[in-house]
N, C-alpha and C positions, 0 to 999 in steps of 0.2 A: 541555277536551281539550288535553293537551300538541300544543308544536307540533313537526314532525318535525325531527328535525336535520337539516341541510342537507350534502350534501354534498360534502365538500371536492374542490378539486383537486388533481393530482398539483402543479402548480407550486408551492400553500399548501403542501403536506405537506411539498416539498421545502427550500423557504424555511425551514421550522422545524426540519426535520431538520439543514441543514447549519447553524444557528445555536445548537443544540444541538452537534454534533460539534466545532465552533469552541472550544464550553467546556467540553468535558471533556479530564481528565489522566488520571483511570482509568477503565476500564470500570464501568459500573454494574450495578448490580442488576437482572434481567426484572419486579419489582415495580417498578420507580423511577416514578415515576405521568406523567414527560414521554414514557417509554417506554411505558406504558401508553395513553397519550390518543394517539400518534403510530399505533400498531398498530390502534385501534379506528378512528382515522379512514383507515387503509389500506382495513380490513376494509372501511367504507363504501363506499371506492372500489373496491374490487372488485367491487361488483354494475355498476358499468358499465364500467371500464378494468381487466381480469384482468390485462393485461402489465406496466401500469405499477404497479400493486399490488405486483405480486411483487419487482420491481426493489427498490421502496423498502421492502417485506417485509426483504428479503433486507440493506437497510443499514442497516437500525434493529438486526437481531438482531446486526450486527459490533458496534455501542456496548455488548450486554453480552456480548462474546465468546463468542456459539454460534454456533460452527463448523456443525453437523448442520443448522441452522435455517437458517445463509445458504447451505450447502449446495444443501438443499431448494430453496427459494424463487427460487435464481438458475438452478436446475435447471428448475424451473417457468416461469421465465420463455424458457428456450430451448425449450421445447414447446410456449411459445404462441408464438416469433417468434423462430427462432434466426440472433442477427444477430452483429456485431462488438459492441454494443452488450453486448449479454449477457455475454458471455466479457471486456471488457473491465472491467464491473461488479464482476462477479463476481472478475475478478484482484485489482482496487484491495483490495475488502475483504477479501481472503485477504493480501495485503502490508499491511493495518491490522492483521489478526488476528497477523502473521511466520510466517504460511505461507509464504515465499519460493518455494520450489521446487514447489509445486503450485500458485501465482500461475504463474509462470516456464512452468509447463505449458499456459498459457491463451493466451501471449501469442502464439499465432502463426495464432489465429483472431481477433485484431482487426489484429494486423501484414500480414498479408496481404488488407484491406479497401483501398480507391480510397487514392490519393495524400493526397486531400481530410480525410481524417481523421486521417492519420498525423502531421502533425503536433503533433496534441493529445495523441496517446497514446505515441508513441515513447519519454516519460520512464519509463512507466511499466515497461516493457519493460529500461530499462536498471538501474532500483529494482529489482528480482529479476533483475539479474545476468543474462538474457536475451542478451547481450552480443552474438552472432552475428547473432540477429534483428534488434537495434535497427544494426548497420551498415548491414545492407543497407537497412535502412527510411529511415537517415540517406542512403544512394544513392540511394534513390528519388527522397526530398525534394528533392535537388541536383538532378536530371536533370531535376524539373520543378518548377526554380525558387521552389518553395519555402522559408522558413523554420520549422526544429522551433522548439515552443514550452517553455518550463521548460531542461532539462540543456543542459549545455554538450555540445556533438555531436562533440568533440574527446576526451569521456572516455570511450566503448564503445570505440572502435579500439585509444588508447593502452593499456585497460587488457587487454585482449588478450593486445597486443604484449608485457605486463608478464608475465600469468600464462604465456603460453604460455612465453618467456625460463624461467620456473621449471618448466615442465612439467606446469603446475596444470590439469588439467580444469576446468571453469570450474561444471560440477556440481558439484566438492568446494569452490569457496568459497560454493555456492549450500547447503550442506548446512552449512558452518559459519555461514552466517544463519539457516536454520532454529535450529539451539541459538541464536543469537541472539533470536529471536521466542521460544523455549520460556522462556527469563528474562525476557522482557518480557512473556508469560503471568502465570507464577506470581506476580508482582509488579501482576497486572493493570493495566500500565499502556499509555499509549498513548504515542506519539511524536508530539514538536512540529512542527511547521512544514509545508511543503508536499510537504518532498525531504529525503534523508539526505546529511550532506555528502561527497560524493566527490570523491576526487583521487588522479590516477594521474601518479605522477615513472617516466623511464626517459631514463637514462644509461648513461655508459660505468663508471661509479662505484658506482651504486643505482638500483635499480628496486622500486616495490611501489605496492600497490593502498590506498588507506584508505576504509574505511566506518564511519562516523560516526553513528549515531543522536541527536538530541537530549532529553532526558527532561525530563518536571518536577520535577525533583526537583535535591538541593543538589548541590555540586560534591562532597563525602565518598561521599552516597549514589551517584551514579553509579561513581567511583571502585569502592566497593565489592563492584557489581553489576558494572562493569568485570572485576573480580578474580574474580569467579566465573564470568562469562564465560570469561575464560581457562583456568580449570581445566577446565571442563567440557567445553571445546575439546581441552586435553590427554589429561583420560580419552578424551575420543571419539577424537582420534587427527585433530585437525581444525584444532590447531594450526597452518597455515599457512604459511610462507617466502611472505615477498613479499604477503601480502595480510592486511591489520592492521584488527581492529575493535575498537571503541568504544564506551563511552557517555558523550557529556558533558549533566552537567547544566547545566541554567536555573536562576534563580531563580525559586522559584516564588511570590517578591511581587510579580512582577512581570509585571501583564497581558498588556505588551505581547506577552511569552515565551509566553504559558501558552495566553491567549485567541490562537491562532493561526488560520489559514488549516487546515481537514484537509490530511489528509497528501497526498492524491490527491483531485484536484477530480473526483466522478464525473460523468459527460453523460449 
């Protein structure tokens, strides 16, 4: 008589999912069979932990880009336990997916959770351009001595100061990362690193905002995808004054680039 599979835990499931996200550059396949073995041993765990199931439901389906799935699943997990937790989940892998602006939607049900937490998550708040929220969260942090963790807490205010000097709603550069994320769709690929590089200059000379993604891919391909980025920004009308995106590439022989940290450490 076979013996029953054991099992697993959320922490093992977790362990292998984020050492699995570490090495991927594109999305994969809903057949890829590491995808497949991670889903089945969810599935296990759902007969006794249905919340923490669905969480990690909901971040295996961002590795092959279904939207509807992590949808679902992070929806599911606010109907077993609607916390900061959830909504902050749930933003991270909609900014993996560049959902920007429906991330951006999330972020003021974990911004508004104890002081205690905010410093974990406030970066993620300023990644989708959230900008308003992540000052006052960076206020908070100050008044109870606090340090935020990940972004420099100097770049939400500054860049502000930047868009608003142009009169930019800070929606419309939140809609020109959306076309951003829609080219990193079709491309199915994923972005490097922990954070996207920002930097906000204001002078009496220049002012402007930069968002920077990093890819795995060559320094031409980027370039490329660069270039189509911009057009697509012109047809949409999204072309920008004062707030400048990017993509540079990695090399992609080079692990140290490629095999990164995810982009948003989920908790």
């Amino acid at each position: 008589m076979p013996l029953a599979l054991q099992t697993p835990t959320a922490p093992v499931i977790d362990t292998r999912l984020a050492a699995l996200e570490a090495r991927m550059s594109h999305f994969l396949p809903p057949d890829h069979d590491e995808i497949r073995a991670l889903l089945a041993d969810a599935d296990r765990l759902a007969r006794s932990d249905a919340l923490e199931a669905s969480h990690l439901r909901g971040r295996i389906h961002t590795l092959t880009g279904d939207r509807p799935q992590v949808d679902y699943w992070f929806a599911n997990a606010r109907r077993l336990h609607d916390d900061w937790r959830a909504a902050f989940n749930h933003a991270s892998c909609l900014a993996s997916l560049g959902y920007f602006s429906d991330a951006a939607g999330l972020t003021s049900r974990f911004l508004s959770n104890e002081t205690g937490t905010l410093a974990s998550t406030v970066s993620l708040a300023v990644i989708v351009l959230d900008l308003e929220g992540a000052v006052v969260a960076y206020d908070a942090l100050r008044r109870a001595s606090l340090e935020p963790r990940g972004l420099d807490p100097c770049f939400a205010p500054l860049a502000l100061e930047v868009l608003h000097g142009y009169e930019l709603p800070v929606h419309r550069a939140r809609s020109a990362l959306d076309v951003m994320g829609q080219v990193l769709r079709e491309e199915r690929l994923r972005w490097v690193g922990p954070a996207p590089r920002l930097f906000a200059h204001c002078d009496q000379d220049f002012a402007s905002v930069l968002y920077e993604l990093r890819l795995p891919v060559s320094i031409d391909t980027s370039i490329a995808l660069s270039n189509r980025l911009h057009l697509r920004l012109f047809d949409a009308g999204l072309l920008l004054q004062g707030f400048v995106m990017d993509f540079v590439g990695t090399d992609p022989a080079s692990p140290a680039q490629v095999l990164s940290t995810p982009l948003i450490r989920v908790v």
